[in-house]
DRENLO-584961 format. One record per residue (C-alpha): residue in one letter; z, y, x. Coordinates in steps of 0.05 Angstrom, whole numbers, plus 32768, in hexadecimal, padded with zeros to 4 digits. Layout:
REM DRENLO-584961
AZYX ...
REM end
This chain:
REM DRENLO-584961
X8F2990CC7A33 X8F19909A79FF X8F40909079BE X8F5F905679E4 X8F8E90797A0F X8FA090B279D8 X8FB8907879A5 X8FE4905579DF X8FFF909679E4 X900090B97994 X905390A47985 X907090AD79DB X909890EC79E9 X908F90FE7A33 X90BA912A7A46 X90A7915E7A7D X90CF91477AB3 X90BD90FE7AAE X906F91127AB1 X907D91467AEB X9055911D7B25 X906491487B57 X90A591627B53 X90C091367B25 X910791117B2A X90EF90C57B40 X913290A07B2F X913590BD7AF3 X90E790B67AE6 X90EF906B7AF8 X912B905E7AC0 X910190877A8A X90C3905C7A96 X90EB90147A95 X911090287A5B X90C8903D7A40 X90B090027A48 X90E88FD67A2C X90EC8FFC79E9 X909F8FF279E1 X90958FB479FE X90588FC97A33 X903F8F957A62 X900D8FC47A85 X8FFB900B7AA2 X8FBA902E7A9A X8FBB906B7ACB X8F7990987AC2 X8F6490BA7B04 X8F8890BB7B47 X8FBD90EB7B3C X8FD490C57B05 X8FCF90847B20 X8FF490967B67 X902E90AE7B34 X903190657B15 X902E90437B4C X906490687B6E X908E905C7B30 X909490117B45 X909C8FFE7B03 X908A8FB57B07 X90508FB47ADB X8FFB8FA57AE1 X8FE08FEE7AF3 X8F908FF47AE0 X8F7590357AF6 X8F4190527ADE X8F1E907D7B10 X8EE890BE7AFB X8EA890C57B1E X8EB490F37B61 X8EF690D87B6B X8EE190A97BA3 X8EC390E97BBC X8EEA90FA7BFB X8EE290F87C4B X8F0990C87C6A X8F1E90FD7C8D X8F4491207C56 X8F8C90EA7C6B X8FAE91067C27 X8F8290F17C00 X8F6490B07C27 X8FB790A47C22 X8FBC90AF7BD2 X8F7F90827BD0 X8F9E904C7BF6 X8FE790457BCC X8FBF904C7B95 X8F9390127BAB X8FCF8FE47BBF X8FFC8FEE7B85 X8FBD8FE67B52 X8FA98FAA7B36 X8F5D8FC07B1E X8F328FF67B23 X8F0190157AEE X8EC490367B02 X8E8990617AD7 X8E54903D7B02 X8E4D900E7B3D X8E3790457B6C X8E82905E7B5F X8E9190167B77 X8E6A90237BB2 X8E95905B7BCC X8EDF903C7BB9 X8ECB8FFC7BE9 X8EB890337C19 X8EF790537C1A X8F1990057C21 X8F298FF17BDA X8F428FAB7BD5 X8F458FA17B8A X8F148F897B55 X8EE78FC07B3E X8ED48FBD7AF8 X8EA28FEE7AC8 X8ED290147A94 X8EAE90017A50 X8E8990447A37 X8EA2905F79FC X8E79905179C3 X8E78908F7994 X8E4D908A7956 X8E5A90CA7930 X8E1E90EE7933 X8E259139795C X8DE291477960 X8DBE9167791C X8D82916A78FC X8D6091A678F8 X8D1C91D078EA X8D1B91E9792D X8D2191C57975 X8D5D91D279A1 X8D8691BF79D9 X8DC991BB79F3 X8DCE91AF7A39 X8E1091947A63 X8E1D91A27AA5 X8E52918C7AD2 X8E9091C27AE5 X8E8091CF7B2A X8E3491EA7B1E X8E3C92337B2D X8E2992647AF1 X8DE7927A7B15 X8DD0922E7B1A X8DD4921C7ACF X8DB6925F7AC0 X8D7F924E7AF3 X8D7D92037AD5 X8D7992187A8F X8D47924E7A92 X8D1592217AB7 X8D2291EE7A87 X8D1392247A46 X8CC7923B7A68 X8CB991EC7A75 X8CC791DC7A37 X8CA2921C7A15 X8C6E92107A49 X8C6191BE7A3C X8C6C91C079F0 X8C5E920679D8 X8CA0920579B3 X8CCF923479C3 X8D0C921879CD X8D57923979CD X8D85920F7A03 X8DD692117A01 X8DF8920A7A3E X8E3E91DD7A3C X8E6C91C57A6F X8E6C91857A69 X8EBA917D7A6C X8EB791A57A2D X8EAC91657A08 X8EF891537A0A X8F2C91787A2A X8F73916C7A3A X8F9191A279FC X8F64917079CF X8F86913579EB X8FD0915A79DF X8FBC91747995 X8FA9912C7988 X8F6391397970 X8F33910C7977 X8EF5910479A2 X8EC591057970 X8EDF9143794E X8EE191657988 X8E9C915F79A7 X8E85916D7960 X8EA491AD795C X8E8C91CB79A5 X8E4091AC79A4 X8E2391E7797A X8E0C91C77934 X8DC391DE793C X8DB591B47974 X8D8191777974 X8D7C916379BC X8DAE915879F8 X8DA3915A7A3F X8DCD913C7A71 X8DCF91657AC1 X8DFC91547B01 X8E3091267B0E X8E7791307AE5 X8EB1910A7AD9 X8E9A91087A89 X8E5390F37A99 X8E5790B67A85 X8E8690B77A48 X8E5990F97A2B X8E1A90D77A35 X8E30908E7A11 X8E5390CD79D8 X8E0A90EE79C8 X8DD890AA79DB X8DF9907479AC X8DEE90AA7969 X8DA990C27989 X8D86909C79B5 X8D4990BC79B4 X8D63910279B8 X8D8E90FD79F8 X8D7591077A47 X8D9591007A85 X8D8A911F7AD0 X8D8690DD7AF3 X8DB890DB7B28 X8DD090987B44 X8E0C90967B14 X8DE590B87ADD X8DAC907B7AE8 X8DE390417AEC X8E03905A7AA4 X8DB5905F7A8E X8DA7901D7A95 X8DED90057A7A X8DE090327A3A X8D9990177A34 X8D8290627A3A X8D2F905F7A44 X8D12907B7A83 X8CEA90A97A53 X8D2490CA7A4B X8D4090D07A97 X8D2790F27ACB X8D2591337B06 X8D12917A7B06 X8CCE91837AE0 X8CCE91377AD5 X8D0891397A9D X8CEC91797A86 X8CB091617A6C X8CCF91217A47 X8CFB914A7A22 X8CBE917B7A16 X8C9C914579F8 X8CD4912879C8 X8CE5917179B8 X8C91916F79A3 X8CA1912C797A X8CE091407958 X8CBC91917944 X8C8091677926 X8CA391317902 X8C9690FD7936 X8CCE90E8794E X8CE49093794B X8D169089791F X8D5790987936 X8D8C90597929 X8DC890527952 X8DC690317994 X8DE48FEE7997 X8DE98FFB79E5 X8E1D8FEA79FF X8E488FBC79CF X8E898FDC79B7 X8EBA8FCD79F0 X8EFC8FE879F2 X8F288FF67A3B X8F618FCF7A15 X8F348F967A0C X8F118F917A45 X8F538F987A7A X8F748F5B7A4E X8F2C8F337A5D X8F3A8F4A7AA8 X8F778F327AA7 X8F668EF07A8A X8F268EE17AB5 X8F568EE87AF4 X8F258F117B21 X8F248EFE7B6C X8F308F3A7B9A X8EE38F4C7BA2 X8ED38F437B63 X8E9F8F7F7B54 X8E808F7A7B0C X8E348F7B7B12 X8E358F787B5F X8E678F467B77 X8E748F0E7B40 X8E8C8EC17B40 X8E608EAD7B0E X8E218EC57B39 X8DF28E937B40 X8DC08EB17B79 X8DCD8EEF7BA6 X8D9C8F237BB6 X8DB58F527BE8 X8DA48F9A7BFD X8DB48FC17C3B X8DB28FFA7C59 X8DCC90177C9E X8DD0905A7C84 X8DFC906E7C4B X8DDE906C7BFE X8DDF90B47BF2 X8DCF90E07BA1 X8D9F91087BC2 X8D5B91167BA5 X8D3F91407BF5 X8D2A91207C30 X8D0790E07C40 X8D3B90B57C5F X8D7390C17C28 X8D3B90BF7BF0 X8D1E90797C0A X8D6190567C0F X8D7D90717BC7 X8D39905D7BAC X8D3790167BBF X8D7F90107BBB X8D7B90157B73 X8D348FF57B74 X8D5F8FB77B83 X8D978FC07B5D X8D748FC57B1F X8D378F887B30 X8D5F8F5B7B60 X8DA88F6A7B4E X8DBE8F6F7B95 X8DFA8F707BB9 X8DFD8FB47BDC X8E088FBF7C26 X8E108FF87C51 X8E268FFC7C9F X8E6D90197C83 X8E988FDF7C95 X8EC48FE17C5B X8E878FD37C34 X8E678F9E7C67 X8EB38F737C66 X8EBC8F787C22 X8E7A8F6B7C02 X8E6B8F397C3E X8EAB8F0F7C28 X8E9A8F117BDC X8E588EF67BED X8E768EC17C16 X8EA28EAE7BE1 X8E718EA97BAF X8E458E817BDB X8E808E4D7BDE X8E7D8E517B8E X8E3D8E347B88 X8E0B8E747B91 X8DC28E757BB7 X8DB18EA17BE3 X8D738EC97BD2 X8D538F057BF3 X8D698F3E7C18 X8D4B8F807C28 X8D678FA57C66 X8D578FE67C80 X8D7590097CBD X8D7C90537CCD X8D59908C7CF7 X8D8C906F7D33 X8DB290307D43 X8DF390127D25 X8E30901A7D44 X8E4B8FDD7D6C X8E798FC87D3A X8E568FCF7D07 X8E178FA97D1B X8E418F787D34 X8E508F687CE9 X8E148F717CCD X8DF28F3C7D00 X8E388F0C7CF6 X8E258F107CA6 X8DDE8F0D7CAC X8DD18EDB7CD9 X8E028EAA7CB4 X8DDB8EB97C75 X8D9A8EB37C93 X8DB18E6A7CA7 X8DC48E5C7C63 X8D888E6B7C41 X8D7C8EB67C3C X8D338ED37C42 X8D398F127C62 X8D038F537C61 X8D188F8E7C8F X8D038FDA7C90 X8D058FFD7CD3 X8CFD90417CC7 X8CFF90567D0D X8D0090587D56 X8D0090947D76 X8D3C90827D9C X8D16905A7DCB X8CEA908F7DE1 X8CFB90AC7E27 X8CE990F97E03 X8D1A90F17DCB X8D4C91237DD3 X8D8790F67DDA X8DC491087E09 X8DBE90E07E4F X8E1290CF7E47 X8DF4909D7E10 X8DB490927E0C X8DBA90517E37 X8DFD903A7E05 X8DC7904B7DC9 X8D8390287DE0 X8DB28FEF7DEB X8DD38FF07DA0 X8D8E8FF37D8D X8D728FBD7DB4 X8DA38F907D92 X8D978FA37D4D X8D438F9E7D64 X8D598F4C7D69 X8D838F447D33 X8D3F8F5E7D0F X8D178F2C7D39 X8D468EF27D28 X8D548EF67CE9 X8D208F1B7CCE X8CE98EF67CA0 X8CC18F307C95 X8CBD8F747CB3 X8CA28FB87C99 X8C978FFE7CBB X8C8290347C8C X8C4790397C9E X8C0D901F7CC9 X8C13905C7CF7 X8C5690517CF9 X8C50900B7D14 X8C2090257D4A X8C5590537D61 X8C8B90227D66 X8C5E8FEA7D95 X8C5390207DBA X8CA2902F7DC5 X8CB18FE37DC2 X8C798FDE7DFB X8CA290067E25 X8CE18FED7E1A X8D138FBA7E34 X8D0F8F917DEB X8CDD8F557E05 X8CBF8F477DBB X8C8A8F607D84 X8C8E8F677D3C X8C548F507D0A X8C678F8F7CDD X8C4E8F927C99 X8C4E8FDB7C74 X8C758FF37C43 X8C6A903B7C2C X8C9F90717C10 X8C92906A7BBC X8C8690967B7D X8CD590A07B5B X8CCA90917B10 X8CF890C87B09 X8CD791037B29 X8C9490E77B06 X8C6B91117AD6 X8C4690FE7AA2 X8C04911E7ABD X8BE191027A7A X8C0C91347A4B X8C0291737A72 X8BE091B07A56 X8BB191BC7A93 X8B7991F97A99 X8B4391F87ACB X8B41920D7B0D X8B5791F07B50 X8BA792017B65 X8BB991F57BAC X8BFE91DD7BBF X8C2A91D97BF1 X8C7691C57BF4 X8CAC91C77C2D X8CBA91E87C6C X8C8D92157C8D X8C88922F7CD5 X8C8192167D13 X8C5791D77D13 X8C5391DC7CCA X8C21920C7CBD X8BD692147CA8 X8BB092457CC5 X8B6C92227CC5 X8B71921F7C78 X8B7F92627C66 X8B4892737C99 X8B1D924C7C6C X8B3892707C27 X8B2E92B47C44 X8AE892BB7C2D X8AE4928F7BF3 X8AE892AA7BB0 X8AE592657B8B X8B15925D7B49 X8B4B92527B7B X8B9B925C7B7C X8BC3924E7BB4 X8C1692437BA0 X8C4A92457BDD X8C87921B7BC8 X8CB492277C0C X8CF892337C25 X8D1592797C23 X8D1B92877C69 X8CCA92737C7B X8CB392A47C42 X8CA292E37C6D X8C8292B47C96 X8C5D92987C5F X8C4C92E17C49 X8C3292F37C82 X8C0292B67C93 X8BDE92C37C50 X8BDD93097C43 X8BA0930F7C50 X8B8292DA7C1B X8B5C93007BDB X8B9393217BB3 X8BBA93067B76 X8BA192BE7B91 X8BE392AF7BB7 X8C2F929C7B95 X8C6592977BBF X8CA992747B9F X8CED92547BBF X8D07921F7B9F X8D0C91DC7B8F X8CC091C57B8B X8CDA91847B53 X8CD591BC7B1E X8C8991D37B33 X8C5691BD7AF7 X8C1491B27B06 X8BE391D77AD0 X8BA691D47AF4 X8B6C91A77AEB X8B6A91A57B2E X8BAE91A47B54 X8BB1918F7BA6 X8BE6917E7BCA X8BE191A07C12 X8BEF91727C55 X8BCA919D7C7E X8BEB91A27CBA X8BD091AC7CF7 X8C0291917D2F X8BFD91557D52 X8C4391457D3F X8C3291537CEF X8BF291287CF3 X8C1A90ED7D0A X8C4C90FB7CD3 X8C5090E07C89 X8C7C91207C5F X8C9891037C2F X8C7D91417C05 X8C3591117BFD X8C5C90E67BC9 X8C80911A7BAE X8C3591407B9A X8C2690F67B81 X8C6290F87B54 X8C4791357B30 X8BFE91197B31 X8BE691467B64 X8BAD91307B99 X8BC4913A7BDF X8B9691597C0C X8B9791457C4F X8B7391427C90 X8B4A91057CAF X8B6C90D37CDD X8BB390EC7CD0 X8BF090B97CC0 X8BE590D77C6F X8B9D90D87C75 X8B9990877C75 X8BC8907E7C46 X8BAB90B37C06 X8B6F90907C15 X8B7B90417C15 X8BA9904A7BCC X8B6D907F7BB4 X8BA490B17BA4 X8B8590EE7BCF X8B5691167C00 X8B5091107C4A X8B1F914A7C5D X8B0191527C9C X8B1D91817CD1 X8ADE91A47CDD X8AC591FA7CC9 X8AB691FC7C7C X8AC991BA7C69 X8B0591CE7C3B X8AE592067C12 X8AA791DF7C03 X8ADA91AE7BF0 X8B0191E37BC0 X8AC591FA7BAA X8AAE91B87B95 X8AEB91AD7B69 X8ADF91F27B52 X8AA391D87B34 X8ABF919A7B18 X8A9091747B4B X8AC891497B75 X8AF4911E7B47 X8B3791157B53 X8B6590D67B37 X8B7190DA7AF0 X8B9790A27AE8 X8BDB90AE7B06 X8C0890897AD8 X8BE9904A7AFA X8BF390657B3F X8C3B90787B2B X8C4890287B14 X8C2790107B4E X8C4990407B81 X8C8990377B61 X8CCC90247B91 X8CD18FEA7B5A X8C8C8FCF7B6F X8C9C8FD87BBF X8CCD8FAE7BB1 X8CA58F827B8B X8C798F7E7BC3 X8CBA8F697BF5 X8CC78F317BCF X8C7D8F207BC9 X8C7C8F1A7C14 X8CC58EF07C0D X8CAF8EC07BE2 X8C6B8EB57C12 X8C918EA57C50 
REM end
């Protein structure tokens, strides 16, 4: 809630039965509201969240409804027809929508909205909540449905980073972060301010933002305008597009161990009198809802209007697609890839974003058409598709859009992430494996016709996909060009600031079993007794396994932990990255797990001629070892010794490995065609 809605409502007397929405009396209702409106002279409804607004819509009452929507409440399966059907009359009896961030967008044309979509101004608070004090500390918000155990988790491994990067210790407050404003302070008519003055405990210095909540974005805008250099934020999608609108620094954003250490090291600033002087933000300008709904109303928004992705006034279009969905995850390649250069190219190109989802492909494919017919240019595109064909209908649209906007200009760069579907061993039911090689034959020339340039991940990759091309009915090649999986800024330490001892640390992160497994090197650490430590960061259920394949290494040399390896620091001078693996099927692979080790600025250690192996060597950012008897521990023993460097500088290698320069590269190749 922002002061807006609790003036429009300070001198209104609602009694209970007119704001019953569920069993209320709707004639009745209806007369109350009209003569409402009369005796104050309203020309408009604002209806916050979904419940509310299906109640004024079903009131008919003859008036401009703008809805202002939460974050999550676009957050339902299709499937789920009572709420697809509130979501629907809401969407037909609105007249504009109001989102926290465009990725909230993303899922309302999903789930068919036909209105414009607008960003609700943040509230700009500048009372100060945050102290000053002698001593460092924290108060840290999480969202409601974070079980008790998880912020407990979350906030002890964020005291021992911090104690453990800055050698302060640190005392951390855990808050909901709907404790900020709640509906008794909205009924007691206090005010916002007051409020979140009065819960955030007055010795507090710092605050630090985690999850996804419906207050996200109006707590964050509350504590960054008064403090900007004293506020941090878990970088989720939403969290990252409310960043960038609040002008928050990416010093100051990040994952796991990542946002650890930057608040470690403003908590190290602001204990030794450091700290930049803290003025208020002038991010973002004082906006009201009141103000910005009668600009709305003026500009007359066309149906698709979308502000920041879909506008009139646009003068070139950049467009980004994907055939699988953009998903707020932060594990597994596919997902990871797509979110990364999805926002890669919202935030350099300012693209138009596609998906496969129809809703989003006739929508967004029809704003784009009409502002072609305004006067906009066509500029680049990146495309990827997904670990298996498009559906029918849906590729029929995305060829229908593409190959129009090819023909008008559009330079196109494509991603195919994979093939396996055209090999004869993929374990694909016979019932439709011929309906799916043919879906996919299609979309393979689509690629080939409209296609300027074409990537595979990897030059191994490429290999593999002649090879299945070769043998296929699809009667053309591809001149690929590479594009490699990229360093997230956000997961990215700053290897320069940590407090490291010597020694060599071994790592390894991910599953393990199977065809995942090295025994060849602990055969090799067995009988070494170098200054070595070996750290297992693995999934629960592969930990006896785990146990067992290295109890016989030299005791107190081994740790074993579950968890989530973006909170593993590296302290050792020497800390490598295992890709050991021994299959054939892991040798051809690329884990994703290689630029995760790169994030933290730790050397992956591979073997020769593998898919990972040419890669860590070409960019200089790790070890290929040779498969052969004694080869590793003379290695380990070398960096023992201090005798084999390793890179130092990784804050290069993280700005040239970035997602933002893999896409700087895409429209390098673009621009040379």
């Amino acid at each position: 809630m922002t002061p807006d809605f609790r003036a429009l409502n300070a001198d209104i007397q609602l009694p209970s039965w007119a704001a019953n929405q569920e069993n209320g009396f709707p004639t009745l209702q209806k007369r109350f509201f009209k003569q409402l409106i009369a005796e104050n002279e309203l020309d408009s409804v604002i209806a916050v969240g979904l419940s509310a607004a299906d109640a004024a819509t079903n009131l008919g009452l003859g008036l401009e409804i703008d809805v202002v929507l939460s974050r999550g409440e676009c957050d339902f399966s299709p499937r789920r027809k009572n709420l697809a059907d509130r979501f629907h009359r809401v969407v037909d009896g609105a007249d504009r929508l109001w989102f926290d961030d465009t990725y909230e967008m993303d899922k309302a044309v999903a789930q068919g909205s036909t209105k414009p979509h607008l960003l609700t101004p943040i509230a700009v608070l500048k009372s100060r909540v945050l102290k000053g004090a002698d001593s460092p500390s924290v108060v840290a918000f999480f969202p409601d449905d974070w079980t008790p155990d998880a912020v407990e988790h979350r906030v002890q491994k964020l005291r021992n980073h911090l104690l453990e990067l800055s050698d302060i210790s640190v005392d951390v407050t855990a808050l909901r972060m709907n404790v900020g404003y709640t509906r008794g302070d909205l009924s007691l008519g206090r005010g916002f301010p007051g409020a979140l003055q009065y819960r955030v405990p007055k010795e507090c210095t710092h605050a630090i933002f985690y999850g996804d909540a419906p207050a996200s974005a109006t707590m964050l805008a509350a504590f960054h305008v008064a403090h900007p250099h004293r506020v941090f934020v878990e970088e989720t999608l939403g969290n990252a597009d409310v960043a960038n609108r609040l002008g928050i620094p990416e010093e100051q954003r990040g994952r796991g161990a990542a946002l650890d250490q930057r608040l470690a090291i403003k908590i190290a600033e602001y204990s030794y009198g450091l700290e930049d002087a803290c003025d208020v933000s002038e991010t973002p300008a004082p906006t009201s809802l009141l103000q910005a709904i009668e600009k709305a109303k003026e500009n007359n928004l066309p149906w698709w209007y979308e502000q920041t992705q879909c506008e009139p006034s646009f003068e070139q279009i950049n467009v980004f697609f994907s055939a699988a969905p953009i998903e707020n995850r932060t594990n597994g390649a596919r997902p990871m890839r797509i979110r990364s250069m999805a926002e890669a190219a919202t935030q350099k190109w300012s693209a138009v974003r596609l998906t496969s989802n129809e809703r989003i492909l006739e929508r967004r494919g029809r704003a784009i058409n009409a502002m072609l017919l305004s006067g906009a240019q066509l500029g680049m595109a990146y495309l990827e598709n997904s670990t298996s064909p498009m559906l029918e209908q849906q590729s029929r649209l995305v060829s229908s859009l593409f190959r129009s906007w090819k023909a008008q200009g559009l330079k196109i760069a494509w991603f195919v992430r994979d093939l396996h579907w055209l090999s004869k061993e993929a374990p694909i039911d016979e019932e439709i494996r011929g309906a799916l090689i043919g879906r996919g034959i299609s979309e393979l020339q689509l690629i080939k016709d409209v296609a300027d340039v074409v990537y595979a991940p990897s030059r191994e990759s490429a290999q593999i996909f002649d090879e299945l091309l070769d043998s296929s009915s699809f009667q053309s090649a591809f001149e690929w060009r590479f594009l490699p999986p990229a360093v997230a800024a956000a997961n990215a330490l700053n290897t320069a600031a940590l407090p490291k001892e010597g020694g060599v640390e071994l790592v390894y992160s991910g599953g393990y079993g199977g065809i995942y497994t090295m025994p060849k090197l602990f055969e090799e650490l067995r009988g070494d007794s170098g200054n070595w430590s070996l750290t297992m960061i693995i999934r629960p259920e592969d930990e006896e396994k785990v146990r067992q394949d290295t109890s016989d290494l030299p005791p107190g040399r081994v740790s074993i932990r579950t968890g989530n390896f973006g909170d593993f620091i590296p302290l050792k001078e020497h800390t490598v990255g295992l890709v050991l693996l021994e299959s054939d099927y892991a040798r051809n692979s690329f884990p994703f797990k290689v630029m995760s080790y790169i994030e933290k600025g730790i050397t992956p250690l591979c073997y020769s001629g593998t898919a990972v192996s040419s890669f860590v060597t070409a960019s200089d950012v790790g070890v290929a070892v040779e498969d052969k008897s004694g080869e590793l521990a003379q290695l380990i023993k070398n960096w023992s010794a201090n005798q084999d460097s390793v890179p130092l500088q990784w804050d290069q290698i993280h700005q040239s490995m970035s997602w933002e320069a893999r896409l700087d590269s895409v429209a390098h190749d673009l621009k040379s065609r």
